[in-house]
Every structure is written in C-alpha cells, then in structure tokens.
N, CA, C and O atoms as a GROMACS GRO file, in nm:
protein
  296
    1UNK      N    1  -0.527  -5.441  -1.314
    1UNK     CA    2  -0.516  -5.320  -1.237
    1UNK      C    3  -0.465  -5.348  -1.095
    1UNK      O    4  -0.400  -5.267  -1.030
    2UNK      N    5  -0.491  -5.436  -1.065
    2UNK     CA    6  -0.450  -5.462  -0.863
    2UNK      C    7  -0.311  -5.510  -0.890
    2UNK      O    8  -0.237  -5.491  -0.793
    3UNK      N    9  -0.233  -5.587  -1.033
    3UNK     CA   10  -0.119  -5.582  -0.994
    3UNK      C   11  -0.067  -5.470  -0.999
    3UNK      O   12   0.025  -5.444  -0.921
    4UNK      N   13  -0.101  -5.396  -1.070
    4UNK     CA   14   0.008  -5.271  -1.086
    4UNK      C   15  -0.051  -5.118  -0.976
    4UNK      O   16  -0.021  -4.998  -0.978
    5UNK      N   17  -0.131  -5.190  -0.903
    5UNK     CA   18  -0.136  -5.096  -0.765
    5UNK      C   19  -0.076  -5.143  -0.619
    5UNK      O   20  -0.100  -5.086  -0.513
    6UNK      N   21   0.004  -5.253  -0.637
    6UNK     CA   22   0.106  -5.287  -0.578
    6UNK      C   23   0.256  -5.306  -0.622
    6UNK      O   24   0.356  -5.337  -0.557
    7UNK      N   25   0.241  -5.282  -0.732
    7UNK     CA   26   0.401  -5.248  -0.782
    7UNK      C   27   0.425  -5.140  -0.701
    7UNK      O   28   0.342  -5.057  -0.663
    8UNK      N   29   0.612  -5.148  -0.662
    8UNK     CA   30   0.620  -5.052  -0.614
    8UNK      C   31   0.713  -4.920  -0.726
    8UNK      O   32   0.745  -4.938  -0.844
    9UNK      N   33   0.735  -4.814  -0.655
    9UNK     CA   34   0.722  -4.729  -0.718
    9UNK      C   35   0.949  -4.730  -0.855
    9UNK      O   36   1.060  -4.782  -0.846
   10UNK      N   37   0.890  -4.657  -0.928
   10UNK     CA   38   1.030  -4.716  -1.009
   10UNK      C   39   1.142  -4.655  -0.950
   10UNK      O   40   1.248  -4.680  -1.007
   11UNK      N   41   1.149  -4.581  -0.849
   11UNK     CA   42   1.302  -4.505  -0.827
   11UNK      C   43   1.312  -4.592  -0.665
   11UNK      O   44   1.367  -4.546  -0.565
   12UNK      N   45   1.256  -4.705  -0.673
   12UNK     CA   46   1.261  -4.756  -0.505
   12UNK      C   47   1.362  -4.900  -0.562
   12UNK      O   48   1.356  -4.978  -0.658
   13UNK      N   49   1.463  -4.880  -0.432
   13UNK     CA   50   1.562  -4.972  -0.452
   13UNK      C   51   1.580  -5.056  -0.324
   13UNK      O   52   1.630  -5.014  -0.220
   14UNK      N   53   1.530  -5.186  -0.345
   14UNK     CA   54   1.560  -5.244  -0.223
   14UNK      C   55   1.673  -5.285  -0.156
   14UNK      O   56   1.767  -5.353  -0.197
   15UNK      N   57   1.651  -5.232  -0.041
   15UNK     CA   58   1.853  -5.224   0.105
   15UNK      C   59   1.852  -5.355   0.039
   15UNK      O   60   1.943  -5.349  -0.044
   16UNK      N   61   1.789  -5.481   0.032
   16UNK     CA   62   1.851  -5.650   0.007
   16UNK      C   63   1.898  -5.669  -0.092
   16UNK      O   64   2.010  -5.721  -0.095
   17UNK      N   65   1.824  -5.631  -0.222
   17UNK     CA   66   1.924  -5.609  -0.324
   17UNK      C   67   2.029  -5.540  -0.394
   17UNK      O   68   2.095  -5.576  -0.492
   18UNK      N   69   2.032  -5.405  -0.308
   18UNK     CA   70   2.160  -5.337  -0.327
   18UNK      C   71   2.319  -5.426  -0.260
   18UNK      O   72   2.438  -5.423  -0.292
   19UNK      N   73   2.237  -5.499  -0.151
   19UNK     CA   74   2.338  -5.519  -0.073
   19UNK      C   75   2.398  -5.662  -0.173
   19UNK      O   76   2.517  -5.673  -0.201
   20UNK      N   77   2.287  -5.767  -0.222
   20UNK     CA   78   2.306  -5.850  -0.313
   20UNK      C   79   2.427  -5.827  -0.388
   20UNK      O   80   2.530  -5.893  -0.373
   21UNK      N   81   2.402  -5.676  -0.516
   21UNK     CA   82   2.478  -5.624  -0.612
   21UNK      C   83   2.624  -5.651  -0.546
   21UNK      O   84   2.702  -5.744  -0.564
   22UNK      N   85   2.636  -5.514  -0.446
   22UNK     CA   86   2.763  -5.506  -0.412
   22UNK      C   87   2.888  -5.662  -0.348
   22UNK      O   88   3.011  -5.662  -0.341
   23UNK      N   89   2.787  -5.774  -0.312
   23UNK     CA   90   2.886  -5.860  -0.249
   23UNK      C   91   2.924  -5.954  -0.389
   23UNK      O   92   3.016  -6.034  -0.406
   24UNK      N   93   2.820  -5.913  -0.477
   24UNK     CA   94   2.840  -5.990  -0.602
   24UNK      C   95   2.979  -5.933  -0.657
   24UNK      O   96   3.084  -5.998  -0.663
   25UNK      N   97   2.961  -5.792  -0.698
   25UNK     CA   98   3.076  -5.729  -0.762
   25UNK      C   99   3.219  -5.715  -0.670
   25UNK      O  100   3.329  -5.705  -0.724
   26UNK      N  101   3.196  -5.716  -0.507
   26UNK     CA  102   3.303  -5.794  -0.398
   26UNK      C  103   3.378  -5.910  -0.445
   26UNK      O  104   3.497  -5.914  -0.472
   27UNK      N  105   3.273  -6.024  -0.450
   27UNK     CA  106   3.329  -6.182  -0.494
   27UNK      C  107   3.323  -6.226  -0.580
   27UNK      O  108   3.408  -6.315  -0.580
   28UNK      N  109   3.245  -6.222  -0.721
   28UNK     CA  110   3.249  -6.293  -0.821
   28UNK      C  111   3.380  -6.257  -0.903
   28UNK      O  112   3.402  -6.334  -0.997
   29UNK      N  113   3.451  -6.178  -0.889
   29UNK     CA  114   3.545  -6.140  -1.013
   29UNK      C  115   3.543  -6.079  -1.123
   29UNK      O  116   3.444  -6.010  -1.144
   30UNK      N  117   3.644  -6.083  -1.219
   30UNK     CA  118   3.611  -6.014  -1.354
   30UNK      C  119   3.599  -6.142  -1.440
   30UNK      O  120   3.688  -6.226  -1.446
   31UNK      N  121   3.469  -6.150  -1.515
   31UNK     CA  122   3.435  -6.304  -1.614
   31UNK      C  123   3.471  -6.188  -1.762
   31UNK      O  124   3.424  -6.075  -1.778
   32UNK      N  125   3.541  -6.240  -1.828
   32UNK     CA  126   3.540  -6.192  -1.964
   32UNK      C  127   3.431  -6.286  -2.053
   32UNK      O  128   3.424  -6.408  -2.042
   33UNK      N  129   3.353  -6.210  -2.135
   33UNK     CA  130   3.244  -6.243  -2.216
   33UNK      C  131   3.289  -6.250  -2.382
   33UNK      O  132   3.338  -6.174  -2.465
   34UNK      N  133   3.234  -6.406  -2.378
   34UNK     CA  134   3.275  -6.433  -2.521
   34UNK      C  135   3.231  -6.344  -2.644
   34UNK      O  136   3.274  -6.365  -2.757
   35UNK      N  137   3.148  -6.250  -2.618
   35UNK     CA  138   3.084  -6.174  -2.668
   35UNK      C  139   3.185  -6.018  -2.726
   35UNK      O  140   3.177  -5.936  -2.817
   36UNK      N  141   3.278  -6.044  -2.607
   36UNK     CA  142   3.409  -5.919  -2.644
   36UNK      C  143   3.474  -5.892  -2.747
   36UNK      O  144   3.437  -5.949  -2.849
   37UNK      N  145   3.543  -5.836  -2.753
   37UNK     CA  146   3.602  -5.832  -2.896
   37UNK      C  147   3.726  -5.852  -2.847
   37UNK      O  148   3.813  -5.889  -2.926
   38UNK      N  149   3.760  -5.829  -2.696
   38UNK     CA  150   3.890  -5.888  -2.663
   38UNK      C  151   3.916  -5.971  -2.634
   38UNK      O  152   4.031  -5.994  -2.597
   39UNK      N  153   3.805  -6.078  -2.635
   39UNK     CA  154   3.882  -6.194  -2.540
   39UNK      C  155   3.920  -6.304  -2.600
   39UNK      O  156   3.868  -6.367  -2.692
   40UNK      N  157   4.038  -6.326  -2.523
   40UNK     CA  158   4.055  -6.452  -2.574
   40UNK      C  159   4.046  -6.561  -2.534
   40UNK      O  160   4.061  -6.583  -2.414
   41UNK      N  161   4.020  -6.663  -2.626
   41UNK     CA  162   4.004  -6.820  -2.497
   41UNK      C  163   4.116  -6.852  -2.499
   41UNK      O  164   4.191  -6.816  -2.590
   42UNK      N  165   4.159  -6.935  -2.387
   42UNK     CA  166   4.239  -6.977  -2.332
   42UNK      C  167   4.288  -7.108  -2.422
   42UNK      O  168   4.202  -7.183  -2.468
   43UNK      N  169   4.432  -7.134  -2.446
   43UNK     CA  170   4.496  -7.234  -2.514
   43UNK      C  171   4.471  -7.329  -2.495
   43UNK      O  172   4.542  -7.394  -2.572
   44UNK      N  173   4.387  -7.426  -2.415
   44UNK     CA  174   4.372  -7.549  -2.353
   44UNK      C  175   4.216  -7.544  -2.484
   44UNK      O  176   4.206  -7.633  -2.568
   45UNK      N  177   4.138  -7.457  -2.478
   45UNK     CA  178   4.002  -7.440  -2.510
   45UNK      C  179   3.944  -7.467  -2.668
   45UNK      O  180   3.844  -7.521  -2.714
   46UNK      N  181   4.111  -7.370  -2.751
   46UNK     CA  182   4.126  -7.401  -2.835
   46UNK      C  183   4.187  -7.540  -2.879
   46UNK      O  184   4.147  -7.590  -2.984
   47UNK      N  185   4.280  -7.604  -2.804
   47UNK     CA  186   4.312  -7.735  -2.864
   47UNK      C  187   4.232  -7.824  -2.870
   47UNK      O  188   4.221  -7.892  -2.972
   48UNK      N  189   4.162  -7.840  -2.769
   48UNK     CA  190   4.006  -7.958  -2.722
   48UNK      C  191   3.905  -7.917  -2.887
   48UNK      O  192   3.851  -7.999  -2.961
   49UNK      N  193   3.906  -7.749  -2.904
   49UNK     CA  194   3.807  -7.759  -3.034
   49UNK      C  195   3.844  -7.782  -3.152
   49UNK      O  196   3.755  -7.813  -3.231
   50UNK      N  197   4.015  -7.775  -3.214
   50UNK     CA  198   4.095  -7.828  -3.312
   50UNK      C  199   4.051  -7.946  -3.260
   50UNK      O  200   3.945  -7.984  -3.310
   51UNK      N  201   4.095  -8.016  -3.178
   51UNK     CA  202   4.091  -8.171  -3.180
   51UNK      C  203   3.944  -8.221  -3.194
   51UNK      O  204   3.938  -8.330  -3.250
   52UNK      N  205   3.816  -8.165  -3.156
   52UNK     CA  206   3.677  -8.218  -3.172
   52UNK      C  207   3.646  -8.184  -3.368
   52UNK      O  208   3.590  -8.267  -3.440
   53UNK      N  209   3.691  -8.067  -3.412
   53UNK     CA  210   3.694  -8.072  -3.536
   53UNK      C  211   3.749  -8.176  -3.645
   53UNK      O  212   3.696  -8.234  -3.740
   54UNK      N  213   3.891  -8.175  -3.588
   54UNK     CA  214   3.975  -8.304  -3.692
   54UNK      C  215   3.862  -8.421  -3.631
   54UNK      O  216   3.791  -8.469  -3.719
   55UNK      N  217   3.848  -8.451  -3.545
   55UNK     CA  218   3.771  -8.570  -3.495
   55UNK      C  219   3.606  -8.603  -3.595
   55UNK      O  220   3.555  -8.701  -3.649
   56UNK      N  221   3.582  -8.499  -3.581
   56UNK     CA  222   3.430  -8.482  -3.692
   56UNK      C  223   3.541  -8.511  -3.863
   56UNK      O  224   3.538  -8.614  -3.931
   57UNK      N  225   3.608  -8.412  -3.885
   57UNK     CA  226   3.660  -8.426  -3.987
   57UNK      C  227   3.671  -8.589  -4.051
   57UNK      O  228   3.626  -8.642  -4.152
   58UNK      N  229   3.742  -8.632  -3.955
   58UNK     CA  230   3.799  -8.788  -4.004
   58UNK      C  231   3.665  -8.876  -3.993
   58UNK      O  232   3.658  -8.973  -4.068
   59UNK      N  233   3.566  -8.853  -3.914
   59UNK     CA  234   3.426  -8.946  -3.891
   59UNK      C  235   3.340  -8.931  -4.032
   59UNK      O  236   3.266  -9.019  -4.077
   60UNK      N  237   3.363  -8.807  -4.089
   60UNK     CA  238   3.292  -8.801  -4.220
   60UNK      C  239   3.404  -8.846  -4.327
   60UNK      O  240   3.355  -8.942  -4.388
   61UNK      N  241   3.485  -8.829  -4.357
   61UNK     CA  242   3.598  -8.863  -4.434
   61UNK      C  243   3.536  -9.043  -4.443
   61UNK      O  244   3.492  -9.095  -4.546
   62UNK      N  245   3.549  -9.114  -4.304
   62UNK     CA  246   3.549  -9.297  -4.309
   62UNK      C  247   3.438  -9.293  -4.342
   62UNK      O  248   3.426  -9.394  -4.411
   63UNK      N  249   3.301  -9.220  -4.337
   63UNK     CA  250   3.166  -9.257  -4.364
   63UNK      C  251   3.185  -9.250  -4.540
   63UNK      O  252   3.156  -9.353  -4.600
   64UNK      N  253   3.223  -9.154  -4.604
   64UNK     CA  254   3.231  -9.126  -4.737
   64UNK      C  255   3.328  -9.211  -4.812
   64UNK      O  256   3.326  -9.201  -4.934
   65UNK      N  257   3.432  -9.312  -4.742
   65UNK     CA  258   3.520  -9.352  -4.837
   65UNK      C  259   3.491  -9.449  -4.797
   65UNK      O  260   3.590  -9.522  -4.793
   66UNK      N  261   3.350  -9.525  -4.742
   66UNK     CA  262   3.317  -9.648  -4.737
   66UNK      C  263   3.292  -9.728  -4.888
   66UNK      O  264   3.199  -9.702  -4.964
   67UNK      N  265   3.387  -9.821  -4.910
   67UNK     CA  266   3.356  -9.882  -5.036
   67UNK      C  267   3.212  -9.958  -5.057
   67UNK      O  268   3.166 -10.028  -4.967
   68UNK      N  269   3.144  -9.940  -5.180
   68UNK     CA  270   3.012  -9.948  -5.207
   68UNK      C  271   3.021 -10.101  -5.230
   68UNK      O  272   3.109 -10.142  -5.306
   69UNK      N  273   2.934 -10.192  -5.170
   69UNK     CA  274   2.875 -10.327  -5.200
   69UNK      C  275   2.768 -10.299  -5.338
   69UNK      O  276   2.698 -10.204  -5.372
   70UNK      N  277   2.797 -10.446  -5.397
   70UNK     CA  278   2.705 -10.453  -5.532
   70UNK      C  279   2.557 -10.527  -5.432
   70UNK      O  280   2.455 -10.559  -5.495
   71UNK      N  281   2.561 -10.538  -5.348
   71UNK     CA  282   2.425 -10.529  -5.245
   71UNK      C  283   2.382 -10.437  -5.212
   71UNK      O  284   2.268 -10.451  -5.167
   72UNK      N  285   2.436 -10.294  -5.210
   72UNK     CA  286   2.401 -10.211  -5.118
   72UNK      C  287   2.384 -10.071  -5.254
   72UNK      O  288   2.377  -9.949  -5.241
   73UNK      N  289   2.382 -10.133  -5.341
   73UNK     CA  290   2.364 -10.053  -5.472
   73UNK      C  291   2.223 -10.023  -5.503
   73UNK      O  292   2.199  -9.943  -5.594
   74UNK      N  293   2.084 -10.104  -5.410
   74UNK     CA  294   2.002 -10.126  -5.474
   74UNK      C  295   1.916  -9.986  -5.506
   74UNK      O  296   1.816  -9.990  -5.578
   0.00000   0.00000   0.00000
C-alpha cells in the first residue's frame, strides 16, 4: 500500500522525460527494425551470412566424410 500512495498520478508526465523523448527522436534517426516487413539488410550483411553458412556447411561435410579406422569401429 505505501508504494502505490506514492506513485504518481497516470496522466502526469515528467518536463525531464518529455524533454528526453524529443532530443531522442531529434538525434537518433530512423533505425529500421528487423522485425519489418520492409526491410532490408544491407548487401555486406547478407554475404558475411552466405559465407558463415557455406563455412558451417563444409565443417560438417569434413566431419562426416571422415574415413572410419578399423580402431575406431569399436
């Protein structure tokens, strides 16, 4: 009960954080969210993840076409 008799009231907006908002939406820019349905990543973003894929690709490929020892049969 004593916290919520110092809450303050819900339509109260504090001058510091209004002022926060606005220098944010001033300077930060427009971030497009991967979450969009428009966005696209950038060509650099996609090659790095083709290339980390083939890279996994070929690491399982040499693990699986390791020829089997009649030691390692046991």
């Amino acid at each position: 009960m004593a916290f919520s008799a110092t809450r303050p009231d819900d339509s109260f907006e504090s001058p510091a954080d209004l002022q926060a908002i606005r220098e944010a939406e001033h300077n930060m820019g427009d971030f497009k969210l991967k979450s969009d349905p428009e966005y696209v990543p950038p060509e650099v973003h996609i090659a790095q993840h083709a290339w980390q894929l083939l890279s996994k690709y070929l690491c399982c490929q040499a693990v699986l076409n390791i020829p089997k020892q009649p030691h390692m049969l046991r």
